[in-house]
C-alpha positions as CSV (number, residue, x, y, z in Angstrom):
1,X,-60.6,25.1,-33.3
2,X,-57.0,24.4,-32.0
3,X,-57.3,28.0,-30.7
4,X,-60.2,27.9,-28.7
5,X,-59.0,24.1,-27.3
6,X,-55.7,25.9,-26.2
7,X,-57.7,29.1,-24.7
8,X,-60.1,26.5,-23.0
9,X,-57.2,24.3,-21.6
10,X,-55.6,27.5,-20.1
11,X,-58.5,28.6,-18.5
12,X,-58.9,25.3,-16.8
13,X,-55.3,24.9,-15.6
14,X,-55.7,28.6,-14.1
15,X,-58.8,27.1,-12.6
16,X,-57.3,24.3,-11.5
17,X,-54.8,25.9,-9.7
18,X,-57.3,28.4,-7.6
19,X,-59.1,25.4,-7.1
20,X,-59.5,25.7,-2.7
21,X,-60.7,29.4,-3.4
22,X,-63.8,27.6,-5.0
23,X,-67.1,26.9,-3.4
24,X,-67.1,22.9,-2.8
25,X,-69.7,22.5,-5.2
26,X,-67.8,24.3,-8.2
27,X,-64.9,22.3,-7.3
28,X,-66.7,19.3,-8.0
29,X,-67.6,20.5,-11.4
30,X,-64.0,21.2,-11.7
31,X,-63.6,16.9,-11.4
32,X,-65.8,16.6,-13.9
33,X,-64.4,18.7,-16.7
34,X,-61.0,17.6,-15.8
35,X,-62.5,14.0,-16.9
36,X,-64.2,15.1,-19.7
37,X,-60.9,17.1,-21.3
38,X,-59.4,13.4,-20.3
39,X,-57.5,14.2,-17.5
40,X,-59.5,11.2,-15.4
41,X,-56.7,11.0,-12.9
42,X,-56.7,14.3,-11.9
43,X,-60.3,14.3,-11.5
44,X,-60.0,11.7,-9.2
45,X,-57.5,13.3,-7.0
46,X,-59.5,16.7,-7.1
47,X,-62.6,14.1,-5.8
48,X,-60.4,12.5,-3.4
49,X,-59.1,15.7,-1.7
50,X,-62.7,16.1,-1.3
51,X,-63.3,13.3,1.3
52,X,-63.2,15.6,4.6
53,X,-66.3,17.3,2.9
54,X,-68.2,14.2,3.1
55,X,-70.5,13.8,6.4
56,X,-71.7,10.0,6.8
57,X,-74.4,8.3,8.2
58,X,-75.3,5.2,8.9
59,X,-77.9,4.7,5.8
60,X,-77.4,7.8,4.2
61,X,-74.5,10.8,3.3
62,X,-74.2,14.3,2.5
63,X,-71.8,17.2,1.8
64,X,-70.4,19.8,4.0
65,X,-70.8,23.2,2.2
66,X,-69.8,26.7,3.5
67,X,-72.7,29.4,4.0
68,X,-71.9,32.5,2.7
69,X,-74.1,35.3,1.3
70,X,-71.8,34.8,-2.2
71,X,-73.4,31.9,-2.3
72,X,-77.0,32.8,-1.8
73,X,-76.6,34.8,-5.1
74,X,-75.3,31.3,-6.6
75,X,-79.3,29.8,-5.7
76,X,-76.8,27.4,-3.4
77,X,-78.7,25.0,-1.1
78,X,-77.4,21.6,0.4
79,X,-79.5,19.4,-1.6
80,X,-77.7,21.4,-4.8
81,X,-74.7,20.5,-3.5
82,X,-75.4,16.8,-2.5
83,X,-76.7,16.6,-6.1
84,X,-73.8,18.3,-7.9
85,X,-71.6,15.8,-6.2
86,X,-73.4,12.8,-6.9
87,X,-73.7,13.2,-10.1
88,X,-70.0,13.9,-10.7
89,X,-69.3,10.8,-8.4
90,X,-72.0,9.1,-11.5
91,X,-69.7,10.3,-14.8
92,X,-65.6,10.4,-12.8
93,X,-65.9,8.1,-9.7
94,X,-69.1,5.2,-10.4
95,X,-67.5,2.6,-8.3
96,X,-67.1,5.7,-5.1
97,X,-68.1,4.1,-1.8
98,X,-70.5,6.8,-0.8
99,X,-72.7,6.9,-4.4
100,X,-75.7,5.0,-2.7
101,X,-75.6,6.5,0.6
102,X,-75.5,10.3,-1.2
103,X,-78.6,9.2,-3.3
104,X,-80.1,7.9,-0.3
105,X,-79.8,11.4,1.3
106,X,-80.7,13.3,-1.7
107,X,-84.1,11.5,-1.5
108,X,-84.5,12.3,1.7
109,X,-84.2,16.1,1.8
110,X,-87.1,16.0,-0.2
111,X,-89.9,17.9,1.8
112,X,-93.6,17.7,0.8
113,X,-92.2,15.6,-2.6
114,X,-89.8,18.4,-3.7
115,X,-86.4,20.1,-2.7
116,X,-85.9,23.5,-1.5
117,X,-85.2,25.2,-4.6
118,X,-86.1,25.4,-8.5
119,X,-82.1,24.8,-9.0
120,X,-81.9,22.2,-6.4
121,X,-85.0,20.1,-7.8
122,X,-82.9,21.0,-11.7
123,X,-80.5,19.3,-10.4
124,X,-82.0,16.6,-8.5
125,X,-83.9,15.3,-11.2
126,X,-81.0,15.4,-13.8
127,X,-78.2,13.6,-11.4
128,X,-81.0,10.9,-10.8
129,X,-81.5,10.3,-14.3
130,X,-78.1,9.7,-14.4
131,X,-77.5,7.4,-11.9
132,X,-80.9,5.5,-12.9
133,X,-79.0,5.5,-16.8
134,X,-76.0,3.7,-14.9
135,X,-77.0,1.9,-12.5
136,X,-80.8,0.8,-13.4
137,X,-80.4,-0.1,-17.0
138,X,-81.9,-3.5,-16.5
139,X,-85.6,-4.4,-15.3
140,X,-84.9,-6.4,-12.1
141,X,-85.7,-10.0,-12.2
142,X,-84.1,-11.6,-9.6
143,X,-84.5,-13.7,-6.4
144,X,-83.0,-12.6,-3.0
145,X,-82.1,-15.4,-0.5
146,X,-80.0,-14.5,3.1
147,X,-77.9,-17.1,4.7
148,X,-76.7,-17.4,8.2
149,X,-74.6,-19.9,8.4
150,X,-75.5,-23.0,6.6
151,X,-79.9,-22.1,7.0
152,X,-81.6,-20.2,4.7
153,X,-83.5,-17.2,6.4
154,X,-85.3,-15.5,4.0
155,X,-86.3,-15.2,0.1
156,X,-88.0,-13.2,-1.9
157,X,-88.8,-12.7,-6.1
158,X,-88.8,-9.3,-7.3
159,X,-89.7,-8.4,-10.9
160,X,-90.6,-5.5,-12.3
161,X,-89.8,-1.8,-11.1
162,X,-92.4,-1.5,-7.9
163,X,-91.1,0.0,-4.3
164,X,-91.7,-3.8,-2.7
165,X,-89.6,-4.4,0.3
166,X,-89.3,-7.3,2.9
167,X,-88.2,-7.8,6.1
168,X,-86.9,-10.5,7.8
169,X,-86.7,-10.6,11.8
170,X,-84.4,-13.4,12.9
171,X,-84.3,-14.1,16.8
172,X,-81.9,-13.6,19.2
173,X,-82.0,-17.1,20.4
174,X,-81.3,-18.0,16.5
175,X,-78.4,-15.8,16.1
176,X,-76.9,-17.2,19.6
177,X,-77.8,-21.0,18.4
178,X,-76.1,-20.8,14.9
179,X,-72.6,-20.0,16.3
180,X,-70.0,-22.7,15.9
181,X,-70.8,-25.9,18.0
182,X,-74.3,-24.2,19.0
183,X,-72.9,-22.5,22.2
184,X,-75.1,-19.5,23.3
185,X,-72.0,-17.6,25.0
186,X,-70.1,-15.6,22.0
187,X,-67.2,-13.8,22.4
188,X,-64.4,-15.9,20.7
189,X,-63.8,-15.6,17.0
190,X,-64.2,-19.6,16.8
191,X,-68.1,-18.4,17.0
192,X,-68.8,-15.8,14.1
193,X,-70.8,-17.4,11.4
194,X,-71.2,-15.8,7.7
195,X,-74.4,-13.6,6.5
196,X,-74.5,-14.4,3.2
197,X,-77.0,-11.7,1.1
198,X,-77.4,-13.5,-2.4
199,X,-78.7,-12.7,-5.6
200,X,-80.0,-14.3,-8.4
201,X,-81.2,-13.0,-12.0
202,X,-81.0,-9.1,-13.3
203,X,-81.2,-6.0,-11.7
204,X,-80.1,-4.0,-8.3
205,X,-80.8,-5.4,-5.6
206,X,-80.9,-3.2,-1.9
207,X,-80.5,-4.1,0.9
208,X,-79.8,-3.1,4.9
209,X,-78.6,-5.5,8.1
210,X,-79.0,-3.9,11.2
């Protein structure tokens, strides 16, 4: 056993070092046997060096692959790729600013209910089960409530898993009223009030201000 682990651990540091040679989404399964061989910091270096591959949106995130015709004999596609990633980002780097955002995205390429490939939808599927394991153990139970200022906007009760969403629409004239002192011209710090997005009870709760 002591022979294979030393074979195993060789191969990997020869891997390691050839590491920019590899297709983005191979180096991201480097990270993740780098954690699981407990070598969690230099997974997340090997992640970080990784950031310029990242393209962000405003509600949603993907990564930057190269195309090559290596690759098409790999069954590579951008969803694959978006999926690998995430699902490394799950097991090394749970706490990674982008996590939500890549999921978002990976939900999004969907087209007609599926992704473009029998790999990409593999591999879909599996990083979402991960990331519902992590992140959506508990059945929400919860109450939202948004703050501007010191007045309550909005509240809602979710319980249960169900796709239910509200919206709140505040007006402008609100906004411009609940600065400091009530003045409608902003522009000075003195006038910036807190949104405060609250939660009460179990679960995840999402949200977007825009």
């Amino acid at each position: 056993a002591s022979f294979h682990h030393k074979k195993l651990a060789t191969a990997l540091a020869r891997l390691d070092a050839d590491r920019d040679k590899l297709p983005v989404f191979a180096r991201f399964w480097l990270a993740a046997t780098l954690h699981r061989t407990g070598k969690t910091a230099a997974a997340r270096a090997r992640l970080k060096a990784l950031d310029s591959r990242f393209v962000e949106k405003s509600g949603t995130a993907h990564v930057q692959e190269g195309v090559s015709e290596d690759l098409r004999v790999l069954m590579h596609s951008s969803d694959r790729t978006d999926a690998i990633a995430l699902n490394t980002l799950v097991e090394v780097w749970p706490e990674h600013p982008l996590r939500d955002k890549l999921m978002r995205g990976l939900m999004q390429a969907r087209v007609g209910g599926r992704w473009h490939t029998t790999s990409s939808n593999a591999w879909a599927l599996y990083t979402m089960r991960s990331y519902y394991d992590r992140f959506e153990a508990k059945t929400p139970d919860f109450k939202g409530h948004v703050w501007l200022g010191k007045g309550l906007i909005g509240t809602a009760k979710f319980a249960g898993r169900t796709l239910k969403t509200v919206q709140t629409t505040v007006p402008i004239d609100t906004l411009l009223a609940s600065a400091v002192g009530g003045r409608k011209s902003p522009g000075t710090r003195d006038e910036l009030v807190d949104l405060i997005v609250q939660k009460e009870g179990q679960g995840r709760m999402y949200y977007r201000v825009g």
